[in-house]
C-alpha positions, 0 to 999 in steps of 0.5 A: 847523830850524823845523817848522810844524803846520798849514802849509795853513791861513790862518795857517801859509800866511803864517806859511811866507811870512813865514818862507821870505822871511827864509831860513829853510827849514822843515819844515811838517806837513800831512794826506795829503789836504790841499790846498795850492792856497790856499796856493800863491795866498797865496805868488804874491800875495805874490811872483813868485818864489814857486815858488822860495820854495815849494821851501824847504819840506819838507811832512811828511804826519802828523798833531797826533793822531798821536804817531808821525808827529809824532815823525818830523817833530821830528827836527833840530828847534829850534823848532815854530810849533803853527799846527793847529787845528779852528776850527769852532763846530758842536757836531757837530764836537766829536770833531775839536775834542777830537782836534786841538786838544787831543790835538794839543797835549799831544802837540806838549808832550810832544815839545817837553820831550822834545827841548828844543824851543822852541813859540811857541804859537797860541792865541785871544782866546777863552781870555780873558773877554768882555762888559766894559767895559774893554779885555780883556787878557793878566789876564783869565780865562776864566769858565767858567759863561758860555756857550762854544763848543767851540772856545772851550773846547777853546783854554781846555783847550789853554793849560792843557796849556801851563802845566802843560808850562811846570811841566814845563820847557817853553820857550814863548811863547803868541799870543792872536790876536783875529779873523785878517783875510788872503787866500788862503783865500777860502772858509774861516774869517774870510777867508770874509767877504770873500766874503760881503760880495762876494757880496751882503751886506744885514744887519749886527748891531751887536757888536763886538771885535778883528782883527789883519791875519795878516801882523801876527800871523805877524811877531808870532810870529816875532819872539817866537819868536825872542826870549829871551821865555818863559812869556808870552802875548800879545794879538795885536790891531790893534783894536777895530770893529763888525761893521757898520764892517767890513762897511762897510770891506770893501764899500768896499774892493770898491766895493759898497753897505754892507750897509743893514739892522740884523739885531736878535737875534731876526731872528738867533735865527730865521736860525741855527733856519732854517739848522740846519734846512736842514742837516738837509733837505741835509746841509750844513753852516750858515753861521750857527749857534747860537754864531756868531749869538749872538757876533754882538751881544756887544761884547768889546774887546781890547787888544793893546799888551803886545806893542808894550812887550816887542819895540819894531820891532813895530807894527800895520798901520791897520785900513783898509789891512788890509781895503784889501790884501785886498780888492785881493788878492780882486779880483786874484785873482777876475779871474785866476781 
C-alpha cells in the first residue's frame, strides 16, 4: 500500500494520477477541509474515466502535524510520497511554515523508521545554492549567510531531518524539483502563472532558473521510488529559461502579445512596497512580495541530468511542449467552465 501526503495540492494531484493510472490503489492524506475540486479537474483533463480511477483512492482526513492521525494512516503501508508542504514566501506565514514543513516532516521520519517504510521525499531547488555561474547540482550546498525565505529555509531544515533519519536506518530517496509548471490548479502556486500571463501581463524581468513539467517530476518520483536507489537526491529539472522566454512561451501557447516591457529592480523594489501596503489597507494577502520580487532577477541555472544516469527509460518532456499542453489544458478547461 502506498500513502500520499499532500494529495489535494498540484504535485500530489498528479503524483495520484500517475499512480492510479499504473494499478496501484492508495491511500492519500488530506485536511478535513480540503477542497479536492482542483484535483478532480487534474484527473478529467487527464482521462474520461476519471471517476472510476478517483475511486482507487482512499483519503484519509489528518494532518503531517498531527503524529495520531499520521500513525493511523501508515497502517498496512510500504511506501509514503511526503508530497505536503506550505510553499508560501510570506514572512507572515512563518508558523505554518514551521508546522508542516518541518514538524510534518520529523514526524513522517519517525513513522517511517518505526515501520520500515520507504519515503521518497519532495524537497526543492531551494535547498541547493544560487548565483553561480556554472549549472548547480546535487553537491551544491546551501549557504546559509545569503538572503533566504522561510520557505527556503524551512526545505534546508526538512532535508537535514532526512539525513540524520538516513543515521538512523531510514530507507530514502530525495527529489529537488526546480519550479513545478502543471494544470489544474489554476489559481495557486506556479500554475498561477498561467493565469496571470492569461489575464494580462505587460512586464517581464530578465532572471533565470529551472522548470520541470509535473508529470516529469511525478514519474521521476515513481520511478525512484520504486527502485533499489536509497540515500540519494536528485535534481529534478527540464531546463533552464528567463522569466521573459516563459512568459513568451506561455503567451504564445494562449495566443496573446508577450509581455513588452522590461520591470528593472527598482520598479520591482517600488511593486512589492505598494502591494505590502495594500494588504495591510485590505487584509489580503500580496502577490508580489519582498522575496518573490527579489528572486525575480537572479539567475540560478540547475542541472538535472544525474537522474537520467541512474534510471535510464527516464527522460524530460521539451520545454515547449510543456507550456503547449498546459496552455491547451487552461483553455479547455476555461471554455468548460
Amino acid at each position: 500500500m502506498i500513502l500520499v501526503t499532500g494529495g489535494s495540492g498540484l504535485v500530489g494531484s498528479h503524483l495520484l494520477y500517475e499512480l492510479t493510472s499504473s494499478g496501484f490503489k492508495v491511500k492519500a492524506l488530506k485536511r478535513s477541509t480540503s477542497d479536492l475540486s482542483n484535483l478532480k479537474k487534474t484527473f478529467k483533463i487527464y482521462n474520461s474515466n476519471y471517476k472510476e480511477l478517483l475511486n482507487k483512492i482512499e483519503w484519509i482526513d489528518g494532518d503531517v502535524s498531527n503524529t495520531e492521525s499520521l500513525r493511523e494512516a501508515c497502517k498496512g503501508v510500504k511506501t509514503i510520497y511526503h508530497c505536503a508542504a506550505i510553499v508560501s514566501f510570506n514572512p507572515e506565514d512563518k508558523e505554518k511554515i514551521h508546522n508542516i514543513n518541518i514538524e510534518g516532516t520529523s514526524n513522517i521520519v519517525n513513522l517511517c523508521i518505526e515501520n520500515s517504510i520507504r519515503l521518497c521525499f519532495v524537497s526543492s531547488i531551494a535547498t541547493l545554492g544560487n548565483f553561480t555561474s556554472s549549472p548547480i547540482n546535487e553537491n551544491s550546498h546551501f549557504n546559509k549567510n545569503t538572503p533566504h525565505s522561510e520557505y527556503s529555509y524551512s526545505k534546508f531544515l526538512s532535508e537535514e531531518i532526512i539525513w540524520k533519519g538516513v543515521d538512523r536506518g531510514l530507507n530514502t530517496v530525495i527529489v529537488n524539483p526546480s519550479i513545478i509548471l502543471g494544470f489544474g490548479h489554476w489559481n495557486t502556486g506556479s500554475s498561477k502563472l498561467i493565469t496571470t500571463v492569461a489575464n494580462g501581463l505587460a512586464f517581464y524581468t530578465k532572471g533565470m532558473t529551472g522548470y520541470i513539467d509535473v508529470r516529469d517530476l511525478c514519474r521521476a518520483m515513481h520511478l525512484l521510488a520504486d527502485s533499489d536507489i536509497k540515500s540519494e537526491r536528485f535534481i529534478i529539472n527540464g531546463g533552464n529559461f528567463t522569466y521573459q522566454e516563459l512568459f513568451s512561451q506561455i503567451a504564445k501557447g494562449l495566443n496573446l502579445d508577450a509581455p513588452k516591457y522590461y520591470a528593472s529592480p527598482l520598479l520591482t523594489g517600488i511593486g512589492w512596497r505598494i502591494a505590502k501596503l495594500k494588504t495591510k489597507l485590505s487584509g489580503k494577502k500580496a502577490s508580489l512580495t519582498k522575496e518573490t520580487a527579489r528572486s525575480s532577477h537572479n539567475i540560478s541555472k540547475y542541472d538535472g541530468s544525474k537522474i537520467t544516469n541512474f534510471i535510464k527509460n527516464f527522460s524530460y518532456t521539451p520545454f515547449e511542449q510543456t507550456i503547449m499542453d498546459i496552455c491547451k489544458a487552461y483553455k479547455v478547461q476555461e471554455f468548460n467552465d
